[in-house]
N, C-alpha and C positions, 0 to 999 in steps of 0.2 A: 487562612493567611497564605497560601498558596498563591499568591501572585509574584510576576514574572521580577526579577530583582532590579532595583531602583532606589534612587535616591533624591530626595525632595526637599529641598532646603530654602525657608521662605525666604528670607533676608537675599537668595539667591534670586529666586523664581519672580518675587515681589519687590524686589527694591529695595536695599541696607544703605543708601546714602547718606542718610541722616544718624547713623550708627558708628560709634567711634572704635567700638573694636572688633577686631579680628584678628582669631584663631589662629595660629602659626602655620599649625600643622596641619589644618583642611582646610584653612583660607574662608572661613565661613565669618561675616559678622552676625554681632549678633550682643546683644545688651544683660548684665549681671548685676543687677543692682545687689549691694552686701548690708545686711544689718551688722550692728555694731556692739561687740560686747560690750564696751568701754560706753554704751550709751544706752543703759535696759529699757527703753523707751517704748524700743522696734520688736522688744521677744515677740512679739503674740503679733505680727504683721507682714508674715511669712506671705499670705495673701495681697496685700498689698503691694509688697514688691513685686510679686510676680506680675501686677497686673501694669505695673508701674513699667516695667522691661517693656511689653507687649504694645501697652498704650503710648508711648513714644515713639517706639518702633511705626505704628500704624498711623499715626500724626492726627490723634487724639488731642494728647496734651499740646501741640504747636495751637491746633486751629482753637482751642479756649485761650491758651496764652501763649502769645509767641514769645515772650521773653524768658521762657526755662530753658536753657541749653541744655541738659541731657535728660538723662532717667532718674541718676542720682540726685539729681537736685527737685526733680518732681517726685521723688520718695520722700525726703529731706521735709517739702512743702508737705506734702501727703499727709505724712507721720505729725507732723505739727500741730495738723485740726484732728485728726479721728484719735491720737494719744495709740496709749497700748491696751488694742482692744481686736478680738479675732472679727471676722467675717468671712463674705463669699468674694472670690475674687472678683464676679460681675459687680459689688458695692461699688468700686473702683469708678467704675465707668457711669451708673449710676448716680453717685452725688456729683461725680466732676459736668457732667450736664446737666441735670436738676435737682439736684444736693436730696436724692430719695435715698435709699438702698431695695434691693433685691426682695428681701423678706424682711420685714417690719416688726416680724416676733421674732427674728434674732439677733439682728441687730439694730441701730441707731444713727441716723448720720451727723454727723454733724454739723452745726447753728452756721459753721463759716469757712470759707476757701472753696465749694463748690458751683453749681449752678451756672455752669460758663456758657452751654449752650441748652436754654430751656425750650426753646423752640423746637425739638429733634424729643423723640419716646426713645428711648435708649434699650426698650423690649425691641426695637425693631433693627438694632445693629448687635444683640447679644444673643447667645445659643448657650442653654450649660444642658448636662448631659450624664445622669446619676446610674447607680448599679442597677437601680430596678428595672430601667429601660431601655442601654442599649448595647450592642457590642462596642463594649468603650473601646478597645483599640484602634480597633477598623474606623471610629467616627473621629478619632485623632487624625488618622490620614486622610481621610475625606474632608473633614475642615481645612487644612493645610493645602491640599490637594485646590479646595476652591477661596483660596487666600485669606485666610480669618488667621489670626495668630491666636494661640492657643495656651492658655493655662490648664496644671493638672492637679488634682487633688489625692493624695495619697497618705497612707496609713498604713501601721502596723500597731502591736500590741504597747509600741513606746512612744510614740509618735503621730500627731496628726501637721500634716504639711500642705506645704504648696510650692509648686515649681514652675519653668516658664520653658515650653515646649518650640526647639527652633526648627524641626524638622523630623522629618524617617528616612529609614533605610531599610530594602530589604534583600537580604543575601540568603542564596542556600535557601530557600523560604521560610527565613527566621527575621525578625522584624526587631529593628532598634531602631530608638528616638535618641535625639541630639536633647539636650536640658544645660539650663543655668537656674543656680541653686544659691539662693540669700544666706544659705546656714553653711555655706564650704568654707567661704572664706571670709568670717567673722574677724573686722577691722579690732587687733586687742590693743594697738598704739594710740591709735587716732579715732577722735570722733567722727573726723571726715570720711566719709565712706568710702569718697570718690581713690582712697589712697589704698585700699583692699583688693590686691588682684582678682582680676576676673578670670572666671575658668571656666569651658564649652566642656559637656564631658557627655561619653556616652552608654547606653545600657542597653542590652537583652530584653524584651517583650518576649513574655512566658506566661501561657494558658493554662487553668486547674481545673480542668474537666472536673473534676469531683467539687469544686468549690464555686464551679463558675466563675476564678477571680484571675484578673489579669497581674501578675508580680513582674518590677521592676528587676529584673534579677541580679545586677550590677550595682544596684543602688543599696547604700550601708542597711541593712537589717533585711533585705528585700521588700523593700514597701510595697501597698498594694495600689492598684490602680482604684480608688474611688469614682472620681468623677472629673467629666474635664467641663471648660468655660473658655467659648472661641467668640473672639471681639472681631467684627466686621472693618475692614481698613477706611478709615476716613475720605472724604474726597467731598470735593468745594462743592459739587454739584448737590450735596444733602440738605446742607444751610441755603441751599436756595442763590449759592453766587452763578453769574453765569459762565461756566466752565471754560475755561480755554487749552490749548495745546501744551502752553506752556505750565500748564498745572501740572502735569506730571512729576512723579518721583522716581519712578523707574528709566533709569538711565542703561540699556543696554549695550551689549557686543554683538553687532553681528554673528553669525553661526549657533546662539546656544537656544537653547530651547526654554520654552514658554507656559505656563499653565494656567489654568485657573477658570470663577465662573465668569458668564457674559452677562453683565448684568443690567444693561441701560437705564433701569427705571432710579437706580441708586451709586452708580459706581460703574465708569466707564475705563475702561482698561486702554492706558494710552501708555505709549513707548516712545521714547527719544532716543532715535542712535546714527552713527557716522556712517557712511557708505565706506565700502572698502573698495569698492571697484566703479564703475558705470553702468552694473546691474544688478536688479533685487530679482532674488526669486523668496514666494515666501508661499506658506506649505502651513492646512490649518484642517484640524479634522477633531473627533472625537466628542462632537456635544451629543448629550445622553438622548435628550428628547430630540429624535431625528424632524422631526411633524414643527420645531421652533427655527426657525431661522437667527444667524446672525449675520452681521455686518463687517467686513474690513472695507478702512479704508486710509489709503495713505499721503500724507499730506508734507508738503515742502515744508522748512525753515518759516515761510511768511505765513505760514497757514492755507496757502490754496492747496484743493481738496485736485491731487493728481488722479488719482481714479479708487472706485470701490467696487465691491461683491458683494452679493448676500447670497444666503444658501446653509446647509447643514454641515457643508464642507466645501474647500475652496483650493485650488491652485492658482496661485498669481506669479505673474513677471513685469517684472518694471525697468523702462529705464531712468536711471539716474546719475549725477554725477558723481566722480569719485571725491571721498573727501568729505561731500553736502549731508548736512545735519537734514532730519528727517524723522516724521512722527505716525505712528503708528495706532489708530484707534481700531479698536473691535468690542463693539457694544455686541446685544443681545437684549433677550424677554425672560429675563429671571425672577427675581423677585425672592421676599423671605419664605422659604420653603423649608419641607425636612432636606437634608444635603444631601440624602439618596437622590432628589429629583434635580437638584442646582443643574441647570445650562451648562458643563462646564466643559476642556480640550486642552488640546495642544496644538501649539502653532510655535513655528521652527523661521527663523529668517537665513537668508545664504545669500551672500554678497558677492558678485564675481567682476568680470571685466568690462571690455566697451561696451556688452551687449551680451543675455545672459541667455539661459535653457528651461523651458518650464519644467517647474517642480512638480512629478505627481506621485498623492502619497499613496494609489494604489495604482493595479493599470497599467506596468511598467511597462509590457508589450504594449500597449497603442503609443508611448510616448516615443520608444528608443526604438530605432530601426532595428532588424533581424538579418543580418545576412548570412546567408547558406553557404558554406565552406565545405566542401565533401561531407562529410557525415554531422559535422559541429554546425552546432547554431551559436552566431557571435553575436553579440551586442557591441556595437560602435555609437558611444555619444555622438562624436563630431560628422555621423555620416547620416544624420537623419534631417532631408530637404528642409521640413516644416518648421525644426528649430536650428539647423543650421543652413547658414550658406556663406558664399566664398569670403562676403563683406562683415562676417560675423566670426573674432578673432576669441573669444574668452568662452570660457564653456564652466559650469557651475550646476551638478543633480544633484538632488537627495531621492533617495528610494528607500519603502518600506515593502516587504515582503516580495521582492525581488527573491527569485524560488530558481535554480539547478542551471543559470547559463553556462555555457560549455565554456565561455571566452567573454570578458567585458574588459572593453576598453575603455578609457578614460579622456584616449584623443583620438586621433583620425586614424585610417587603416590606409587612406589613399594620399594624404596629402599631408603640409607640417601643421601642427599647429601652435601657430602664436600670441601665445599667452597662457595662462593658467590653468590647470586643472583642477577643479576641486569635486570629491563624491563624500557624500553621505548614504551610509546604506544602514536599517535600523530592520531588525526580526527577519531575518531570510537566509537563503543558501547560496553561497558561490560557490563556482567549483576551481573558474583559473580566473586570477585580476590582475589585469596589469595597468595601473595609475595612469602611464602614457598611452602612444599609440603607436603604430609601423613604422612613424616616422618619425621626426625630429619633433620636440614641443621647448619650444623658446622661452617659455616661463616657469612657475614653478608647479610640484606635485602633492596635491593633498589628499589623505584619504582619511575618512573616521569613520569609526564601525561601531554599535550600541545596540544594546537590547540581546534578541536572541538572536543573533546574527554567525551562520556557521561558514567555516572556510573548510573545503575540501579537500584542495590539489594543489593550488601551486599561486602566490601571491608576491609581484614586485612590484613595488614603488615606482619605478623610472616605467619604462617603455621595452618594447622587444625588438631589438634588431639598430635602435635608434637613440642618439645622444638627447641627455635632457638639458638644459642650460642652465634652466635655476637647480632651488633647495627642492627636497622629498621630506615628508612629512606623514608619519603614520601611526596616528591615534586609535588603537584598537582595544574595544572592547567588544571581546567573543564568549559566546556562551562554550562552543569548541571549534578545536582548529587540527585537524589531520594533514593542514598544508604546510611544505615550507613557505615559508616566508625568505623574502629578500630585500632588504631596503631599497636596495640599488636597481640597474637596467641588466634585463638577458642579453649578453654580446653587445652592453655600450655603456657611456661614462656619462655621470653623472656631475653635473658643474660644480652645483651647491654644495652644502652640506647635507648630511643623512640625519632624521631622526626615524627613531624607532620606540614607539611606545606601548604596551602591555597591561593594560588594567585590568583584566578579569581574562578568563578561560580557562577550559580544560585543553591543553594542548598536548599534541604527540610527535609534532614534526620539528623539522631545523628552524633556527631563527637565525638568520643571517643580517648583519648590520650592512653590509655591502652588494656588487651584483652577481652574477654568475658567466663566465667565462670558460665555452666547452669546449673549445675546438681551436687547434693552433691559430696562428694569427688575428685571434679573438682577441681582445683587452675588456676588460670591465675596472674602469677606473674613476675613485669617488674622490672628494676633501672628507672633511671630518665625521667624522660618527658618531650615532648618542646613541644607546640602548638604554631605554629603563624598562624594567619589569616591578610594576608596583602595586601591591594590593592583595589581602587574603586571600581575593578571587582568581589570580594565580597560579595555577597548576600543569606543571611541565612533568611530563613520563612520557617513558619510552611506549610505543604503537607495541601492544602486545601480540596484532595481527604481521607486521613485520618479525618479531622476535620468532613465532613461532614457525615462520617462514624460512629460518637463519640468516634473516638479511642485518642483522647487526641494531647495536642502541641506534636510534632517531633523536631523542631529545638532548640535544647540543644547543646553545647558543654561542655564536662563534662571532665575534666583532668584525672581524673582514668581508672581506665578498668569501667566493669559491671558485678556485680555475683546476680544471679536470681536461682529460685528453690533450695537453699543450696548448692549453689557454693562460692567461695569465691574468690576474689583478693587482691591483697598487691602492691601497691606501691611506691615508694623513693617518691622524690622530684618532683614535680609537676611544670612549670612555662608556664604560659597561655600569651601571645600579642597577642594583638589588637589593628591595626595600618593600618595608610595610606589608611585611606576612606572605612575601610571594615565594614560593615553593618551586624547584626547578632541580632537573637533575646537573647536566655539566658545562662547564665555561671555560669556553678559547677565546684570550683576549685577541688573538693575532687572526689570521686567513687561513682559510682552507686551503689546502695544492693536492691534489690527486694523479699521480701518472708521469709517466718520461713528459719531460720536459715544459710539465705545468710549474708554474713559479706563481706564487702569492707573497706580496710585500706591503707591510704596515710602517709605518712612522713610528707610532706613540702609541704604549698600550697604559689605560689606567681602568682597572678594575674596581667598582666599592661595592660593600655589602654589607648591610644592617637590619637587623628585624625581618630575617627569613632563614630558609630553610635550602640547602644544595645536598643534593643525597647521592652528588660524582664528584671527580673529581674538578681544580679547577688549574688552568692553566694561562698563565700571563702569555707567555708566545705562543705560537702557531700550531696547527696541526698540519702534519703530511704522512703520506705512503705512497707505494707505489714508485718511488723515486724520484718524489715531485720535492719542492723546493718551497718552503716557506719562513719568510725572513719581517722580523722586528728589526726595523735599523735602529733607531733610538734605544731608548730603556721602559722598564715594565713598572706599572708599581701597581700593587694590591692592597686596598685597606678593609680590614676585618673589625666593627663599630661593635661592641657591645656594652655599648651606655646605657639604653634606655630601654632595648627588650632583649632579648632571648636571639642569639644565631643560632644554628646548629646546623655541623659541616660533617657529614658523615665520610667523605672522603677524604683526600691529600690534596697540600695548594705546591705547585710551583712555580716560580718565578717563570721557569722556561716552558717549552712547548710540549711536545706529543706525537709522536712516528710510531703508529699501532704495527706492531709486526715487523722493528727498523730490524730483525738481522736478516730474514733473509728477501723482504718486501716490502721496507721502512724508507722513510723522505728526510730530506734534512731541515729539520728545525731547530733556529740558532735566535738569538738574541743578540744584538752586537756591542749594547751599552748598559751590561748591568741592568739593575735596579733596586726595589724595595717590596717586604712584604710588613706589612705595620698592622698590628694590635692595637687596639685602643677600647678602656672597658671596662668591664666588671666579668671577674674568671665565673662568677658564681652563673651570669647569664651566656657564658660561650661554651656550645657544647661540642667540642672537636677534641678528637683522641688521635687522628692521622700525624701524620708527616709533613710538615710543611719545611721545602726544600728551593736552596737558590737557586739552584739546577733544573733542566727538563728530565722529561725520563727517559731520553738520552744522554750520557756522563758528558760533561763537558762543550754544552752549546749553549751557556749563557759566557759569553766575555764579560769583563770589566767588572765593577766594584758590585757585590751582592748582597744586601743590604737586609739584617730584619732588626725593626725597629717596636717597641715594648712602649704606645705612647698614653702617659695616662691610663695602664692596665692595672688593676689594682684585683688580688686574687690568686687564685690556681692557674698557672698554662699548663693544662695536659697533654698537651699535641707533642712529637719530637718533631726534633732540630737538627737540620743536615744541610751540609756545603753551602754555606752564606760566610762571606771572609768579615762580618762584624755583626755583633749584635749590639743595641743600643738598648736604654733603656732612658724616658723622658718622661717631661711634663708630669713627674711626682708620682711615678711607675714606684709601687710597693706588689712586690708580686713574689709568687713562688715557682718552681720550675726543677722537674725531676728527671730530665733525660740529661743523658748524655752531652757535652759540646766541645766541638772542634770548630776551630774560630782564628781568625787572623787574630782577631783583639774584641776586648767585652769593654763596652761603654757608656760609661754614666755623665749623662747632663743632669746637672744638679744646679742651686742656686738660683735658680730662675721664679718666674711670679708662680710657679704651682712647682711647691714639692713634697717631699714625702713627710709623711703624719710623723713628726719628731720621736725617736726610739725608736724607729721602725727600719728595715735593712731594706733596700731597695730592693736586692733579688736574696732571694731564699732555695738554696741549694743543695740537700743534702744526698747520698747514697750514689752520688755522681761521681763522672770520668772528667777533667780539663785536658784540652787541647788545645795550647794558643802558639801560633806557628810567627806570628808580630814580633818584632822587638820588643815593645812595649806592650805587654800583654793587656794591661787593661789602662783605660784612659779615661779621665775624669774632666767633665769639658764645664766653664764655666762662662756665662753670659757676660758679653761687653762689658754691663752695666752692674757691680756687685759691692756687696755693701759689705769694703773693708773696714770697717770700724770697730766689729765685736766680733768676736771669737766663736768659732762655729765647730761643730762636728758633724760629718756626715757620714751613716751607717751606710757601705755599700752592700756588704755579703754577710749573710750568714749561713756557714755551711762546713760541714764534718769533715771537708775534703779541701781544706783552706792549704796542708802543708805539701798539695802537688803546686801550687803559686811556688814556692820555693824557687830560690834563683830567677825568678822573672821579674820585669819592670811596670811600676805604675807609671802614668804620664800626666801632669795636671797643664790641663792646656784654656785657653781663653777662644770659644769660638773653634774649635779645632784647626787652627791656623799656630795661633802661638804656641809655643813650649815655656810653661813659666818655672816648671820644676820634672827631676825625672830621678823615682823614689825606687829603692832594692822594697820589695814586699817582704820577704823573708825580715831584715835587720829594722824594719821599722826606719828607716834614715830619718833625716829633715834635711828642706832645703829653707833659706832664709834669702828673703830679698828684701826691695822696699816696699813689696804689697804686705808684706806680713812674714811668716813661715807657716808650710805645708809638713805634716810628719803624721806619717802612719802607725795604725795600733791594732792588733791582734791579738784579741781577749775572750777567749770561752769562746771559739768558734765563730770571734766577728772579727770581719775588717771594716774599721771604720778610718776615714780622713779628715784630720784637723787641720783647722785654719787658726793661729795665732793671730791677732790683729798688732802691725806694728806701735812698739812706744813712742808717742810723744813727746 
């Protein structure tokens, strides 16, 4: 299972339109039919469902009867003729076309409900596939791989099952299937099934050399892989109708990629999708039997046949309009075979402007011109006669194993260009990329990277030397990256906004949201910024060949551009994620400034982070030295999620910035508006013991209100707590908290639609220091909307250090606008109005505050 990492997902690859749900969190549909405890009908029909998911999805059950609208109701019907009784998941599809089954000594079909299409051998659209005879995993992916959806049979010593197979993955060279399972979510209210959430989930594929057995490893008891059964996708051509364009199901996007077999004598693989621009480039390789040819060909909205190819592999260009619906056929000489032999590939579409650039998927020297620059060999899209010239405005590649260019450009080296750039580069090496080109490019900048695709040196989005007009756009996924990265342009500005996105790699270099800016009178200046970094695959450290060099940490991700030697950059809005297992050592929300008289300036900095790992520090404003100057005008806010998995922050967060070396070759880094650092979570999944401070780590360069706010933390905070003028605690924060505080004022939102589990103290305090320098030391904030009518208590503290509160004031406030009451802590007061009375009580080391509700 050593193949290159990937991810395969039918409903994706093949067409989910006819499928009602999808996944939140990987956006995959994909069908769950639920048995039902409350109806022991379905125990022993684990099989059925499973095939019941599949055969809807593959538009089985539509073409016997079009009137089921989902799965669950062709389970429902299902279950109604066969009763409660086991079989092979191929039964499924066997009696619903000629009411047989599979093997006749072990099961039965039954008398009624099948036989929908007896016309069709149902041996000639079914594959099953037992322990005796083959590498079951491997023919899990390979069916999927040539579009069959897939049932799997599995077993342990308590259990024999059946599941419904939506896809693989394979990372690390470790291999996971996607599954929906009849027995997760057993409907116990309702007979209706269709009222049982559905849920996508996924597992670990694990070998036992000693047993020869494949184990689900994820899966309750570790089930074993038995056997699987892959259903052929339906299509009008099998029943003998005469096929048309508009038969398809597979409704594409532009840009994404394609698989599966070529199979003309049974199932002709057509695509319906919108043009994005005024040209197609489309890019088709990989069928196994090099000696079979197949077919593209591409046809208008009316059906007329615009132009085709045959061959074992194909590059095409088209022109078309932008906007215009358009269909896509690629048959072949396939046939039912073992799946080792299927026809099968990959074919990619890319949509560009008035007039596009052939796509080629290998060959990159014959396609792209070479021009010789003293010792560097460049690559210029927009400079090669044959696909470009003066009347030819949009520019649109994909390249695969594109191998050590010195220099690739994305636009022209001589002239502007106007309109868009978009690259696809999949399994190869660059060394420098720059999105744009010498000159100016009037539209926007795309790049995506996939497969094993290495960056070496030096990577910007924008252009060098030359302004971009639109948005930058950068979809990478790298096997490794030793390059910085820059969203932005070398020495020019960027019109649109910046994204930056991060899905897999081993990296070791900067990652800049912004451009770079070296030299006085330079600017490199964007609008907004997105950085995500998202995915296990993930991996930011520091270049241990620089370290050993003493050139300092590399792995930074810094929201800004970087201006060095009295250059400067500017800014908007900054918003940095980190999410879904991605690993990374440090984070500067704000800009880089290096050197007399370099300035970098941000707007808006917002940091998140959920379900990963930072192993430095992290900083909401800027970094500088050298004497350079790097400025946050607005405010900072940091959110730290620990709802759903695991963070862990081995360093310190602060609000403010970072001047490595400020006393004797330090820059100023200031913040000018305050902000916030917010929790939110479960203490048990946040693994931080630092510091997290309102300040930079220079004393005194965040201004304005400093903010950490406790929302919905439920738990342990381990971390200490330094120079923030309030800490809050919200949305039904039960939490505990052992350092030290020094604090303007400590505050509780309470009352609201989430609060704290009843008896329980909001915060828990013990062997600690109080510092409250407020008037009102602590402040109890109540929502607009509260329900005076009954009589409430609410536990704020509990803690052994309750009589340093002595002399100081509580404040019950609405919204933190109004003052409705203002309580001595020590004497327990009460204030009395017409919402009721407030009066505080300190018993056994609590402070808790009661609401009286007024008499009537």
């Amino acid at each position: 299972m050593n193949e290159p990492d990937t991810k395969v997902i039918l409903s994706e690859l093949w067409g989910g339109e006819n499928l009602t749900t999808v996944d939140p969190v990987t956006d995959i549909a994909y069908a769950d039919v639920e048995k039902t405890i409350a109806d022991p009908q379905d125990d022993s029909d684990c099989w059925l469902a499973a095939a019941s998911n599949i055969m809807f999805w593959s538009g089985w059950v539509t073409a016997g009867d079009g009137t089921i609208a989902n799965e669950d109701r062709f389970f429902d019907f299902a279950v109604s003729c066969w009763g409660n009784q086991g079989g092979y998941d191929g039964d499924a599809l066997y009696w619903w076309m000629n009411g047989t089954v599979v093997d006749e000594s072990y099961s039965t079909a039954p008398q009624n409900g099948g036989n929908r299409l007896p016309q069709l051998n149902p041996a000639d659209y079914l594959y099953e596939f037992y322990a005796d005879r083959y590498d079951k995993a491997e023919y899990v992916c390979k069916m999927i791989d040539a579009g069959f959806g897939v049932t799997l049979g599995i077993y342990n010593d308590t259990m024999s099952h059946a599941i419904t197979c939506w896809g693989y993955e394979r990372i690390d060279g470790k291999l996971y299937f996607y599954y929906s399972d009849s027995d997760d979510n057993k409907n116990i209210r309702y007979t209706d099934r269709r009222k049982a959430p559905d849920s996508l989930k996924r597992t670990q594929v694990t070998f036992n050399a000693a047993t020869g057995q494949y184990t689900l490893a994820d899966y309750d008891l570790e089930a074993i892989l038995r056997d699987l059964t892959a259903f052929a996708q339906y299509d009008v051509i099998m029943t003998g109708s005469a096929e048309t364009l508009t038969d398809t199901r597979k409704t594409i996007t532009v840009g994404t990629e394609r698989r599966g077999r070529f199979d003309a004598t049974a199932d002709d693989d057509v695509y319906k999708f919108t043009a994005a621009g005024s040209s197609l480039a489309l890019a088709v390789s990989g069928a196994v039997a090099a000696e079979t040819a197949f077919t593209v060909e591409l046809y208008d909205m009316s059906g007329a046949l615009l132009s085709s190819q045959s061959g074992t592999a194909a590059a095409l260009n088209f022109t078309v309009s932008s906007g215009g619906v358009y269909y896509l056929r690629i048959t072949g000489n396939g046939g039912k075979a073992d799946p080792g032999n299927f026809l099968k590939g990959v074919y990619s579409i890319y949509s560009s402007g008035e007039s596009g650039r052939a796509v080629k998927w290998n060959e990159v020297e014959s396609s792209v011109a070479s021009v010789a620059q003293g010792d560097a060999t460049v690559f210029a899209l927009a400079d090669h006669a044959e696909y470009f010239s003066a009347a030819r405005k949009y520019y649109s590649a994909a390249f695969v194993g594109l191998d050590a260019a010195t220099e690739f450009y994305g636009g022209s080296l001589t002239g502007e260009t106007a309109g868009d750039c978009r690259l696809y580069f999949e399994n190869g090496r660059i060394k420098t990329l720059y999105g744009g080109g010498n000159n100016k490019v009037s539209g926007n900048i795309s790049i995506v990277t996939s497969g094993d695709t290495i960056l070496a040196s030096l990577l910007y989005g924008g252009g060098k030397g030359a302004d971009i007009a639109g948005k930058v756009s950068l979809n990478l996924n790298l096997s490794k990256c030793t390059a910085n990265i820059y969203g932005g342009s070398f020495g020019a500005a960027v019109g649109g906004d910046i994204s930056v996105s991060l899905g897999s790699g081993q990296l070791s270099g900067l990652v800049f949201g912004g451009g770079r800016a070296s030299e006085a009178g330079i600017s490199a200046d964007t609008s907004d910024i997105y950085i995500m970094l998202a995915g296990s695959a993930v991996n930011h450290t520091d270049n241990k060949k620089l370290l050993a060099a003493g050139s300092g940490n590399s792995a930074w991700v810094v929201g800004g551009g970087q201006a060095v030697n009295g250059g400067s950059v500017i800014n908007s809005t900054v918003s940095i994620t980190v999410k879904d297992g991605a690993q990374i050592c440090r984070i500067v929300g704000g800009a880089q400034a290096q050197g007399e008289n370099s300035y970098a300036v941000v707007n808006r900095v917002a940091i998140n982070v959920s379900n990963a790992t930072v192993t430095g520090n992290i900083f909401g404003g800027g970094y500088a030295r050298n004497h350079a100057q790097s400025t946050v005008l607005d405010n900072v806010s940091i959110t730290v999620d620990s709802s759903l998995a695991e963070v862990s922050l081995a360093g310190n967060i602060y609000l403010g910035g970072t001047a490595p070396g400020y006393i004797s070759s330090g820059g100023d880094t200031t913040v000018n508006n305050g902000g916030s650092v917010v929790f939110t979570g479960s203490g048990e999944l946040l693994n931080f013991s630092g510091t997290v401070s309102g300040d930079g780590t220079v004393p005194g360069t965040v201004a304005g209100t400093r903010a950490l706010e406790f929302k919905g933390f439920h738990g342990e905070f381990s971390g200490t707590v330094k120079n923030f003028d309030t800490m809050t605690l919200s949305g039904g924060s039960s939490m505990s908290i052992g350092c030290d505080l020094a604090l303007g004022a400590l505050r509780f939102q309470v009352g609201g639609a989430t609060e704290a589990e009843p008896g329980s103290a909001m915060l828990v305090a013990n062997g600690m220091n109080w510092d409250f320098s407020a008037e009102n030391a602590i402040e109890v904030i109540f929502p607009e909307v509260f329900d005076t009518t009954e009589n409430r208590e609410f536990i704020l503290l509990d803690s052994d250090s309750l009589d340093m509160l002595s002399g100081l004031k509580l404040a019950v406030m609405f919204d933190a606008d109004t003052t409705l009451a203002v309580l001595d802590i020590a004497d327990g007061s009460t204030s009395v109005d017409f919402f009721g009375s407030f009066s505080l009580s300190i018993n056994s080391g609590i402070l808790a505050l009661n609401f009286t509700a007024p008499i009537n």
